[in-house]
Backbone bond lengths (Angstrom), bond angles and torsions (degrees), N, CA, C in turn:
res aa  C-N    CA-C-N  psi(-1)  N-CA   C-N-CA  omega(-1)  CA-C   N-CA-C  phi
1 X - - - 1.454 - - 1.536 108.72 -
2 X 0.800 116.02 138.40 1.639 147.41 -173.27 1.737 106.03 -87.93
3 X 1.793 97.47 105.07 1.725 67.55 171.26 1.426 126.19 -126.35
4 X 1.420 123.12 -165.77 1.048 115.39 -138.34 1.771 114.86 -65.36
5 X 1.197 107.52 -21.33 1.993 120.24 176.59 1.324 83.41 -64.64
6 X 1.643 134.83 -67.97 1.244 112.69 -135.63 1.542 97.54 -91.87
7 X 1.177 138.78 -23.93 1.671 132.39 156.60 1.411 118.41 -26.51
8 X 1.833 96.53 -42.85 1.746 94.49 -169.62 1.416 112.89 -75.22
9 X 1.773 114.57 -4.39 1.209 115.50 168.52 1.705 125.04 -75.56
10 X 1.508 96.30 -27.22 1.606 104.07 178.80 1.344 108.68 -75.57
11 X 1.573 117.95 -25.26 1.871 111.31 178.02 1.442 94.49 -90.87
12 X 1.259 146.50 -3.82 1.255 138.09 153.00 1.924 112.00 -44.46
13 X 1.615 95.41 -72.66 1.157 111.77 -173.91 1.690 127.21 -44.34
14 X 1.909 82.23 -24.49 1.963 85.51 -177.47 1.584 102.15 -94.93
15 X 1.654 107.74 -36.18 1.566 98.44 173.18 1.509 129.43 -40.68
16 X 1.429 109.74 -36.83 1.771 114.66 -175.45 1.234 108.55 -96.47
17 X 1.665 108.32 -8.59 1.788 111.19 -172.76 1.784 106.97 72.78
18 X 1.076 120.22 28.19 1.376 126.50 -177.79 1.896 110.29 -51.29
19 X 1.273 127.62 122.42 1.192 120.29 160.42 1.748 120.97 -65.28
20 X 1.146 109.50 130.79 1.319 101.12 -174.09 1.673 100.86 -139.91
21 X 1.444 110.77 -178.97 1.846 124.41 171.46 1.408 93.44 -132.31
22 X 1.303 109.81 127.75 1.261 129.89 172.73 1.731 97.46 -98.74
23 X 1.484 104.06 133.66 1.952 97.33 160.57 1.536 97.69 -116.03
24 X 1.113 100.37 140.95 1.514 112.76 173.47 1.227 120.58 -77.28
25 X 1.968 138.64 -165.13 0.740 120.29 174.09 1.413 117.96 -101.73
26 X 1.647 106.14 1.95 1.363 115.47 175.15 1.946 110.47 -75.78
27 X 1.476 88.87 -15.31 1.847 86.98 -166.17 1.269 96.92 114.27
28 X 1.210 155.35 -17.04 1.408 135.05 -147.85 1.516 87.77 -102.11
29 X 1.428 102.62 137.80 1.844 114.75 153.83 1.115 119.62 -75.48
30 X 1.222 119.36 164.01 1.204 114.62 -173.00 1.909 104.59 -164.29
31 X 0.877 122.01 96.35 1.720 129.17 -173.79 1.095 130.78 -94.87
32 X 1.493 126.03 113.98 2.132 120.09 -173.52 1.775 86.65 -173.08
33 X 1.621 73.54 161.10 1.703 85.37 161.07 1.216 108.81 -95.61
34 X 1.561 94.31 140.68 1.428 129.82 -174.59 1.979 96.29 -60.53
35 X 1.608 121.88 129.33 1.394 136.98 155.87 1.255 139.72 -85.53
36 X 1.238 109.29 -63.42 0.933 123.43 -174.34 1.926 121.08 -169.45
37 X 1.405 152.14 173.56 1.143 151.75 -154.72 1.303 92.40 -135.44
38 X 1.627 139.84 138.58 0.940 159.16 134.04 1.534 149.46 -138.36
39 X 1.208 144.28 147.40 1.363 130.41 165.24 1.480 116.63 -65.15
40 X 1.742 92.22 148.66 1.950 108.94 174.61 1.551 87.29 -103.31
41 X 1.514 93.18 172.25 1.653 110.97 -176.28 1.660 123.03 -61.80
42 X 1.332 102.89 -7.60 1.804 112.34 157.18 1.595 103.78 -85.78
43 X 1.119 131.89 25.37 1.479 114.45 -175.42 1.725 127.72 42.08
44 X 1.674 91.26 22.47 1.461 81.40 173.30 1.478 103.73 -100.51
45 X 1.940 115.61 153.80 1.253 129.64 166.40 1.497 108.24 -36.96
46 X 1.553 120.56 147.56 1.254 116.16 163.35 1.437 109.96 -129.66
47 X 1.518 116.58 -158.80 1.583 113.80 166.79 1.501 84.13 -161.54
48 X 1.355 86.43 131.02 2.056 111.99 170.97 1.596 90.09 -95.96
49 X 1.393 77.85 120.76 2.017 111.55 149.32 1.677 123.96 -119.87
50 X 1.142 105.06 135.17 1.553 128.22 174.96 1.514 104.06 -88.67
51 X 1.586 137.09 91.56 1.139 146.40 139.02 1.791 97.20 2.40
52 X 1.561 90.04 112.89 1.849 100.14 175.90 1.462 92.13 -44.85
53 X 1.889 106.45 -64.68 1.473 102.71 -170.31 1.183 137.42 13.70
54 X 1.861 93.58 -78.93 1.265 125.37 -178.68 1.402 128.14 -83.00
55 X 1.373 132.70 21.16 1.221 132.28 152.51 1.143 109.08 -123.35
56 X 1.973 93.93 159.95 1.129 124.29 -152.52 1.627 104.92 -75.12
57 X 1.685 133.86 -10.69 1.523 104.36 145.90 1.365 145.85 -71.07
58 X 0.924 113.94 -14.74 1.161 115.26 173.59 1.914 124.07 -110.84
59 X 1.247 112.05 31.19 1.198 144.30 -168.85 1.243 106.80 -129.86
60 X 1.552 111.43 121.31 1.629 119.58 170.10 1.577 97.95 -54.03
61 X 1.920 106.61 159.53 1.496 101.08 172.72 1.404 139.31 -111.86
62 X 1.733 92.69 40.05 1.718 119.25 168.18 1.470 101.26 -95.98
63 X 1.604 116.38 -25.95 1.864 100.85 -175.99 1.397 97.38 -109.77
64 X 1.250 120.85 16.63 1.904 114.07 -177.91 1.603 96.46 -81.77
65 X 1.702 106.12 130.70 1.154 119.28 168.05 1.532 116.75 -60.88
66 X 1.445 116.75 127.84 1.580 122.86 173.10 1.561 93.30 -35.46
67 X 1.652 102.76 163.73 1.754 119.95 173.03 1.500 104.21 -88.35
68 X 1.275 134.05 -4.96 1.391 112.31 178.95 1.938 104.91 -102.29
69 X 1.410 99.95 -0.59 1.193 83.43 157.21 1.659 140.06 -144.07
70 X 1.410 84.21 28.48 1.539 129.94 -176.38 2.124 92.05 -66.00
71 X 1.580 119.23 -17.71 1.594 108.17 -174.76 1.557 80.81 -81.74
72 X 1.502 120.33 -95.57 0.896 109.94 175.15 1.933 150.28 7.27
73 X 1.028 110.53 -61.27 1.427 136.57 155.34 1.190 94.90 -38.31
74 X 1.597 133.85 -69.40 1.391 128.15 -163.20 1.280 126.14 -92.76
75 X 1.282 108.08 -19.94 1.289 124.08 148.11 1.892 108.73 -21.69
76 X 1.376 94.94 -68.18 2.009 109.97 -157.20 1.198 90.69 -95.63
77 X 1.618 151.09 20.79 0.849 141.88 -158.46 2.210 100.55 -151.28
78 X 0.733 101.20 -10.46 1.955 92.55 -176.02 1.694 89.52 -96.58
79 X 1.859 72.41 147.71 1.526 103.00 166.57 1.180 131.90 -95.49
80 X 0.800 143.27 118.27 1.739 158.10 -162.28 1.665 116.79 -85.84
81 X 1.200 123.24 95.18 1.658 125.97 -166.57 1.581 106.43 -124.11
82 X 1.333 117.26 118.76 1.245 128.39 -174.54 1.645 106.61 -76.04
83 X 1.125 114.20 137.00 1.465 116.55 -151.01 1.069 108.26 -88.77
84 X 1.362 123.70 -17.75 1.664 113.40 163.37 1.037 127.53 -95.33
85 X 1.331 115.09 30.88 1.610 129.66 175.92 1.803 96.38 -108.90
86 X 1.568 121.29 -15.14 1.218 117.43 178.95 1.859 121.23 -80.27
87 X 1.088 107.76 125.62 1.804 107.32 -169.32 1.727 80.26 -99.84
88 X 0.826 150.03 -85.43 1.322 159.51 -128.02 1.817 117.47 -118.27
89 X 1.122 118.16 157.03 1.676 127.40 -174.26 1.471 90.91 -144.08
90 X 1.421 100.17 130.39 2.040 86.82 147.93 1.931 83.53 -164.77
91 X 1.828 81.42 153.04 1.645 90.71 178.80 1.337 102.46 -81.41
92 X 1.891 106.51 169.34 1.364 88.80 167.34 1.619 100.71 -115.57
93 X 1.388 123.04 2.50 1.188 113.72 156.93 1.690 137.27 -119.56
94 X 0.862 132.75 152.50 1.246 131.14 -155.03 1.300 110.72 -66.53
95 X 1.272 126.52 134.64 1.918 136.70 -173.28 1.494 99.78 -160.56
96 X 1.029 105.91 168.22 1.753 125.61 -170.28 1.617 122.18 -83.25
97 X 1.528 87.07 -21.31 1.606 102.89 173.93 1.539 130.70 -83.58
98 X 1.209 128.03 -10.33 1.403 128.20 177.63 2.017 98.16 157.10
99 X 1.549 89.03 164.08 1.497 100.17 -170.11 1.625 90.46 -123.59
100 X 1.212 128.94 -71.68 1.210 137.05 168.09 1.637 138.65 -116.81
101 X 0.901 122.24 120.28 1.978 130.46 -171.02 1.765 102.10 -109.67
102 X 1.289 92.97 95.17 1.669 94.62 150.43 1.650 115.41 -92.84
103 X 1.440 97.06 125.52 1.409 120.99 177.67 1.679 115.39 -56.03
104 X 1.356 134.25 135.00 1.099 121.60 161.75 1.429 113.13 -76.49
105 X 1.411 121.78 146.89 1.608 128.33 167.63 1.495 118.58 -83.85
């Protein structure tokens, strides 16, 4: 369980759109900018990520998708991570709000 200090770090992360790597508790990385927080059809919490891939920082700007259809794009494109499967947060770029959040279990 996630609590409530370190949650306010994950609506941090989606408020500025922060790119971040989540490690799970299996070990697996996992890297995007942070979207938005929601429930899957078990009612568990989630966290929407945007595939670094696919945005336009880290993308030369001959393959960056135009902005009108950059919603879209992410729309069919975020990853969905149930939040108590997350052990770890860290940005990968520098902001005023935090560097790294280990999750309590």
């Amino acid at each position: 369980m996630i609590s409530c200090q370190q949650y306010d770090y994950i609506e941090i992360a989606c408020l500025f759109r922060l790119p971040i790597e989540l490690t799970l508790h299996t070990g697996e990385k996992v890297s995007g900018v942070a979207q938005t927080t929601s429930y899957n059809q078990n009612k568990e919490e989630c966290l929407q990520l945007t595939p670094l891939l696919l945005t336009n920082k880290q993308t030369p700007k001959e393959q960056q998708v135009p902005k009108e259809q950059q919603a879209s794009a992410v729309q069919q494109t975020n990853i969905t991570l149930v939040l108590n499967t997350v052990a770890s947060m860290q940005a990968l770029e520098q902001n005023p709000h935090f560097d790294r959040i280990d999750f309590q279990q």
